[in-house]
C-alpha positions as CSV (number, residue, x, y, z in Angstrom):
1,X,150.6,115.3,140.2
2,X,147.5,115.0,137.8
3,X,148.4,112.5,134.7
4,X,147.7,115.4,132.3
5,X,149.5,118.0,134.0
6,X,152.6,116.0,132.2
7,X,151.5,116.4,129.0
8,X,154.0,119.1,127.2
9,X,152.6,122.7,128.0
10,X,152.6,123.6,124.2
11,X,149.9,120.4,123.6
12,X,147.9,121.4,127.1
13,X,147.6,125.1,125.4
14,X,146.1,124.4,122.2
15,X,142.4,125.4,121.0
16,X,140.9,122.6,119.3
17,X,140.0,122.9,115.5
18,X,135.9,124.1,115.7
19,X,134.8,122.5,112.0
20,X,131.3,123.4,110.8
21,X,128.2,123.2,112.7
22,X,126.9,119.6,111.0
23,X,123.1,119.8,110.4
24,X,122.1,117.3,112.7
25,X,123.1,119.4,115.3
26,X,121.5,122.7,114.5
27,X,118.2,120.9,113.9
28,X,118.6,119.3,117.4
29,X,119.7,122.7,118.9
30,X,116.7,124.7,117.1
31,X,114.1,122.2,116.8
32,X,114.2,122.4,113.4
33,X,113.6,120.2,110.4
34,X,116.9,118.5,109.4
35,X,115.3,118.7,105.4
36,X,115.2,122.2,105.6
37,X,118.5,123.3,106.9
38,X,121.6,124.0,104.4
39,X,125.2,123.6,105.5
40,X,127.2,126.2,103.4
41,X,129.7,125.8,105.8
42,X,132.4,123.4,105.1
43,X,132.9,124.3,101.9
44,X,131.6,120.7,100.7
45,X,130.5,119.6,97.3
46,X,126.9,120.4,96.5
47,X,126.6,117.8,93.8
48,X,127.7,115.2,96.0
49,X,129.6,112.1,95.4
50,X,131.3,110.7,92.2
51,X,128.6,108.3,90.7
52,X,131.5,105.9,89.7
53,X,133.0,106.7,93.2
54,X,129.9,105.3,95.0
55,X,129.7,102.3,92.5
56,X,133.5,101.4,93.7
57,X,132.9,101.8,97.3
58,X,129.9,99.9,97.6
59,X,132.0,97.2,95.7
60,X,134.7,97.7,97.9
61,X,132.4,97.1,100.9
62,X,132.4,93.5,100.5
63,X,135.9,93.4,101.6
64,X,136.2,95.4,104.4
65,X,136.9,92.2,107.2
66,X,140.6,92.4,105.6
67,X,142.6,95.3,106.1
68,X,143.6,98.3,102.8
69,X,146.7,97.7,101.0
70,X,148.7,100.0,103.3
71,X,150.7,101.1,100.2
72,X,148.2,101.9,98.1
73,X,149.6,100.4,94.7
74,X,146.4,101.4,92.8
75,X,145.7,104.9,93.8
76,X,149.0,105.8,93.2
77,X,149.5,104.5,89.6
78,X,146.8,106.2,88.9
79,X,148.3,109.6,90.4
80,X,151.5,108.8,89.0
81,X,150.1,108.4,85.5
82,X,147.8,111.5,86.1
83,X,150.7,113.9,87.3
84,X,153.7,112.5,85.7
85,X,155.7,111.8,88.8
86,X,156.9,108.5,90.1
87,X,155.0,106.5,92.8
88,X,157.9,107.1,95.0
89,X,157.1,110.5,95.2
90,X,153.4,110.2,96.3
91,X,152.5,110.2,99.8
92,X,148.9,109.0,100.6
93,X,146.6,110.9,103.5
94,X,143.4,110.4,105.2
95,X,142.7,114.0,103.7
96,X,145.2,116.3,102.8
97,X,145.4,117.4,106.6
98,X,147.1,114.1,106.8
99,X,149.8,114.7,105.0
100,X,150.2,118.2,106.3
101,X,150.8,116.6,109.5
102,X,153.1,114.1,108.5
103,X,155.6,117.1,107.2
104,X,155.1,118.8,110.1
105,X,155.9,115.4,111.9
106,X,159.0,115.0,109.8
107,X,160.3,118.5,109.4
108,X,159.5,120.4,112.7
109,X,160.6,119.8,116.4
110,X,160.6,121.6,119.5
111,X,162.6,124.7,119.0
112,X,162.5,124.9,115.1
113,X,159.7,127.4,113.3
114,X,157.3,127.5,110.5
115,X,156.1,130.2,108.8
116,X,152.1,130.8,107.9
117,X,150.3,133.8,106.3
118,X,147.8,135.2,108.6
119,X,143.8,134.6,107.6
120,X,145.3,131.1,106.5
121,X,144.1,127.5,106.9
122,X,143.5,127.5,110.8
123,X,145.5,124.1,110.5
124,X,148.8,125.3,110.2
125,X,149.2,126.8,113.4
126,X,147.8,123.8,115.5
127,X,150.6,121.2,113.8
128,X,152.9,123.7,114.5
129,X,151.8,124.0,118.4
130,X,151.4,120.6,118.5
131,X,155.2,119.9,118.2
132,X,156.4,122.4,120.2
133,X,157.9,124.5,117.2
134,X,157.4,128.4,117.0
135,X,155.0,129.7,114.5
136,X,155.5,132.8,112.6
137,X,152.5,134.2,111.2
138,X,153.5,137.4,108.2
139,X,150.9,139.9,108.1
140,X,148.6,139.0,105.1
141,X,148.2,141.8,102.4
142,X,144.8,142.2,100.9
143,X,143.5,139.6,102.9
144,X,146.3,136.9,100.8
145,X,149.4,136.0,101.3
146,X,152.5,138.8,101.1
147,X,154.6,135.9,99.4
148,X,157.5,138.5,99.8
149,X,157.0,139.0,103.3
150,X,156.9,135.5,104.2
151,X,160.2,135.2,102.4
152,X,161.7,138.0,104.6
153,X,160.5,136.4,107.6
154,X,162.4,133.0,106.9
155,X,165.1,132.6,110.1
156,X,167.5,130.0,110.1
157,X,165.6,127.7,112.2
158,X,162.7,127.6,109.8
159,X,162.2,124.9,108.4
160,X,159.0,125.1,106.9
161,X,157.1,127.0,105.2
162,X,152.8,126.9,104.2
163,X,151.5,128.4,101.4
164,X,147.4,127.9,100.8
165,X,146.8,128.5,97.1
166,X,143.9,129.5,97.0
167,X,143.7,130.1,100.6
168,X,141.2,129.3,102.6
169,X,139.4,131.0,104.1
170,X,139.4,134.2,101.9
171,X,139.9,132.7,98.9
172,X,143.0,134.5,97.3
173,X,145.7,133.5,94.8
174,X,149.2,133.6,94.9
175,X,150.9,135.0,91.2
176,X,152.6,132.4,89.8
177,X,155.5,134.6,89.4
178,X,155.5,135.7,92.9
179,X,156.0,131.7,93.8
180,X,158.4,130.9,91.5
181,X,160.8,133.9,93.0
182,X,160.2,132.6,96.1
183,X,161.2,129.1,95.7
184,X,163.9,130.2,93.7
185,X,165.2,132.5,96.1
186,X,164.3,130.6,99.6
187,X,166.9,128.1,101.2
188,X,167.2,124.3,100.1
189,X,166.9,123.1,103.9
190,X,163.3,124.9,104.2
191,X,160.5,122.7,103.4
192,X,158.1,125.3,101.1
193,X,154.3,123.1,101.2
194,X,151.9,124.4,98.7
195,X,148.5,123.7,99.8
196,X,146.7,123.3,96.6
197,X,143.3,122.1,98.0
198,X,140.9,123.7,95.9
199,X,142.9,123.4,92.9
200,X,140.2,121.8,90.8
201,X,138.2,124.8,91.5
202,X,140.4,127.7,89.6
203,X,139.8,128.7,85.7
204,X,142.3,127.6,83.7
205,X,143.9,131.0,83.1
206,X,144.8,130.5,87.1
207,X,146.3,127.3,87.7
208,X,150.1,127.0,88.2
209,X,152.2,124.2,86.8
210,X,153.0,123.6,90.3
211,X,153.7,120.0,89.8
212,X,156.1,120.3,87.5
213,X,158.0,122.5,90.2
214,X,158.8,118.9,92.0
215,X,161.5,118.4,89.1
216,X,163.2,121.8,90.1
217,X,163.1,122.3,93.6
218,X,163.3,119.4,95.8
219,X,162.2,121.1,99.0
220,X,158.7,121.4,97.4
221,X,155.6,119.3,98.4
222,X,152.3,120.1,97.1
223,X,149.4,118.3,98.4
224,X,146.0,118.1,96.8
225,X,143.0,116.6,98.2
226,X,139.4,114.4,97.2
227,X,137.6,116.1,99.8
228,X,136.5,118.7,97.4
229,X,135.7,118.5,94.2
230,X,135.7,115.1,94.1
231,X,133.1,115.4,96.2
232,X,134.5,112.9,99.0
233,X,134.8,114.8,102.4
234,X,133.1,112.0,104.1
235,X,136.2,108.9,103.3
236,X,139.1,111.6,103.6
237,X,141.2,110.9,101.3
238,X,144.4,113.3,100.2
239,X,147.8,113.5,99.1
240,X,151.2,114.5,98.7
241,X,153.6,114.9,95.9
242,X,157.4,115.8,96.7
243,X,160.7,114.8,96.3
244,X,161.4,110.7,96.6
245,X,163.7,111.7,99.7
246,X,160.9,113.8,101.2
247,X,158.5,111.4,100.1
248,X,160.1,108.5,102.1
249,X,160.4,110.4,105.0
250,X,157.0,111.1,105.3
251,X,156.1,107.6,104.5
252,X,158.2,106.6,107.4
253,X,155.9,108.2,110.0
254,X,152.5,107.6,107.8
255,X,150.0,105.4,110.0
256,X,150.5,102.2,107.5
257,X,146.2,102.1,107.0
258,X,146.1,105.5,107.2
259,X,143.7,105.1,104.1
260,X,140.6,103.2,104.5
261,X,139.8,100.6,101.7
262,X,136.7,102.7,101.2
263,X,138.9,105.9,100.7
264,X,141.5,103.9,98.3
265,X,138.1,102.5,96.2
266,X,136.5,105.7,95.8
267,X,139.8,108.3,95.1
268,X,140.4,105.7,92.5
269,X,137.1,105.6,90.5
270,X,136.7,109.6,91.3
271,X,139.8,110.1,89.7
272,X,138.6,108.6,86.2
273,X,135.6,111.0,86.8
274,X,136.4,113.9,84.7
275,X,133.0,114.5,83.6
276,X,131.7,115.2,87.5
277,X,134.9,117.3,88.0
278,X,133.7,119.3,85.3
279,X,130.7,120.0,86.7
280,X,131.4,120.5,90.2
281,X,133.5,123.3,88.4
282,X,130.5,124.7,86.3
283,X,128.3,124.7,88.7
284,X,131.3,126.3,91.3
285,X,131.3,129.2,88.7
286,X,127.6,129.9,88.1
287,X,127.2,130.0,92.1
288,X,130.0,132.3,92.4
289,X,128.2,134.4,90.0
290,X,125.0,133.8,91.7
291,X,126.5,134.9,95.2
292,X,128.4,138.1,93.9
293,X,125.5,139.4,92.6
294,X,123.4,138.8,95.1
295,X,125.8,140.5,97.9
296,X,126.2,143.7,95.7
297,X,122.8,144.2,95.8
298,X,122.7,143.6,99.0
299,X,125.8,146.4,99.2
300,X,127.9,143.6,101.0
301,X,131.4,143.7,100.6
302,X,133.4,140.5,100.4
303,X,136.6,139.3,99.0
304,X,136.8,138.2,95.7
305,X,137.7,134.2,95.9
306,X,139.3,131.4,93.4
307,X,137.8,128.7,95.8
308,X,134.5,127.1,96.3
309,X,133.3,129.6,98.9
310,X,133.0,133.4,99.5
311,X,134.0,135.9,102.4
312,X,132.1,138.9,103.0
313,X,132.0,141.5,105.5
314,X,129.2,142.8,107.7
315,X,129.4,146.3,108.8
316,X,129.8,147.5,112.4
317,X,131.8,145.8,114.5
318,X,132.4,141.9,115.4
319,X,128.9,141.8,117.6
320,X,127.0,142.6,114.0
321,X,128.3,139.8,112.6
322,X,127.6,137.3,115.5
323,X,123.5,138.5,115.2
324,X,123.8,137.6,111.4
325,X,125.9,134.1,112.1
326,X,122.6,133.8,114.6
327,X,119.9,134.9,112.6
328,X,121.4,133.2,110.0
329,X,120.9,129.2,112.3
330,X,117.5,130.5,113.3
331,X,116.1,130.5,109.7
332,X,118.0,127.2,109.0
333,X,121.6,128.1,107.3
334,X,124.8,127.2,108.5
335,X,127.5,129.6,107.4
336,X,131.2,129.8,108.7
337,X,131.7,132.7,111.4
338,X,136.1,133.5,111.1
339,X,136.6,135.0,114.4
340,X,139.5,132.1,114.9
341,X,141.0,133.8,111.7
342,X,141.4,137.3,113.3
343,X,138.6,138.6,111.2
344,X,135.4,138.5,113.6
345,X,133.3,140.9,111.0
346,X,133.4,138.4,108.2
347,X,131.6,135.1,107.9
348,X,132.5,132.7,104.9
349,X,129.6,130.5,103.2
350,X,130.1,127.5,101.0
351,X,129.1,127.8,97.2
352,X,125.6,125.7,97.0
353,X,123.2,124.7,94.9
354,X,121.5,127.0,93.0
355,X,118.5,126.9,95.1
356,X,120.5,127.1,98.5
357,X,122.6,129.8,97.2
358,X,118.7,131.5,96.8
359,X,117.6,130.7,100.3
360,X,120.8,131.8,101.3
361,X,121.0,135.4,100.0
362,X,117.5,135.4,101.0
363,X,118.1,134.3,104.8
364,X,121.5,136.9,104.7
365,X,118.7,139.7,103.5
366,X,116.4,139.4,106.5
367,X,119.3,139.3,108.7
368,X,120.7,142.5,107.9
369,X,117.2,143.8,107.5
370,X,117.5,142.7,111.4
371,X,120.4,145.0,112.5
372,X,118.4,148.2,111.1
């Protein structure tokens, strides 16, 4: 037999991850000027890096002939004195994918199942697959998670369950009250993760006290990552905050350098950076504004979003929104296409800058202009 015709069926029959299109690429592909594309496609910072994050991994560069401190002592006194939890309760990531694989690692085996809203992080299914365990995807309501629903559809071999608040990629909240019945009323033995990626990203008036949740349920782990606001994608850096039990568990199957030194250096100074926070956030809101606007005049629908991206809808069916995804690379702007999502007429783009959100609208303009 062929070596890979051993590999478990379940691992043979998965459809990798697509990320975005990177610039380099598209340039390459369309002969075009690599200065004059814009990614708004992987819902990345637009202000960049952290100036005290690049200072600390520059520094850090000096010592990267010896290997990180695989428990990361630094990072996570600093998380435990930013979230109030022990640093037995912190589980380090390279990104907060990680440490949604090390659960899944922990939690799941063949024959067990996990419950996922559909239109959420594309992720969840794939760790699932990977293992062997059964997926149970609840029909979404409004595009967002029907928390009740995915309450109902809890069997007895569940044993997690993912919650992306906000989701990605639509962009919808879950009510805080909604959650709270939820974990009060779902069983101890079922892990309940609550993705908080772009938690950073959410107006005040929005943001659970999901945190403090760790002190009440113990089958809660919420994970949060630097990728976004932070502004550090690029080093992959996330984590996890649960139960010490949980936590120790996970840390058992955690890759012991699964943090670079880089990663550790930079999560650390970003994390004193309250000031860039603040105005990734500002800047987050203005765009949002800026996009909105610009799709209602367009008379694009989309879906309203608490995240650092927006999904809208182009009319007709999936083909139209392939020719805008396409006219779209041609004039030099990478958006997300959602057809892996089981909405082919939508396409997601990434907040910008102010003058990319412009070209943007500009670019989206012309390419309906193109369907006429």
């Amino acid at each position: 037999m062929y070596l890979c015709d051993f590999a478990p069926e379940y691992v043979r029959a998965i459809q990798p991850y697509q990320p975005g299109k990177p610039i380099s690429e598209l340039a390459r592909e369309l002969a075009l000027d690599e200065r004059s594309v814009i990614k708004l496609a992987s819902n990345e910072n637009p202000l960049g890096t952290s100036p005290l994050a690049l200072e600390a991994m520059n520094n850090a560069l000096k010592e990267v002939a010896r290997y990180p401190d695989g428990s990361g002592f630094d990072l996570k006194v600093a998380l435990s004195e930013r979230y109030a939890v022990s640093a037995n309760q912190i589980i380090l990531g390279n990104g907060s994918n990680d440490v949604l694989d090390l659960a899944a690692r922990v939690f799941l085996k063949p024959g067990a199942a996990a419950v996922y809203s559909q239109h959420a992080f594309a992720i969840y299914p794939l760790l699932v697959q990977a293992i062997g365990a059964n997926g149970i995807s609840v029909p979404a309501r409004d595009y967002g998670h029907d928390i009740a629903a995915m309450l109902d559809a809890i069997t007895p071999e569940t044993r997690i369950v993912f919650i992306a608040n906000p989701n990605n990629p639509t962009g919808t909240i879950a009510n805080t009250d909604d959650l709270l019945h939820f974990l009060e009323h779902v069983s101890r033995d079922v892990l309940v993760i609550l993705d908080e990626a772009y938690y950073e990203y959410l107006p005040k008036a929005n943001k659970t006290n999901s945190v403090t949740w760790l002190k009440q349920f113990t089958n809660l782990l919420v994970t949060r990552t630097f990728s976004k606001a932070y502004g550090l994608a690029g080093i992959r850096v996330g984590f996890g905050l649960a139960h010490p039990d949980v936590a120790n568990l996970m840390n058992r199957v955690r890759q012991p350098f699964n943090v670079s030194s880089i990663g550790l250096a930079g999560a650390l100074a970003a994390l004193q950076d309250i000031e860039f926070v603040q105005r990734a956030y500002a800047l987050n809101r203005a765009g949002m504004l800026q996009l909105t606007d610009g799709l209602r005049k367009l008379g694009i629908e989309y879906i309203p979003s608490y995240g650092n991206f927006i999904t809208f809808h182009i009319a007709g069916d999936h083909s139209n929104a392939i020719k805008v995804n396409q006219s779209l690379l041609r004039q030099g702007v990478i958006v997300r296409p959602l057809g892996i999502y089981e909405m082919p007429c939508h396409l997601r783009a990434s907040i910008g800058l102010e003058s990319e959100n412009q070209k943007f609208l500009k670019s989206l303009e012309h390419a309906i202009g193109e369907l006429a």
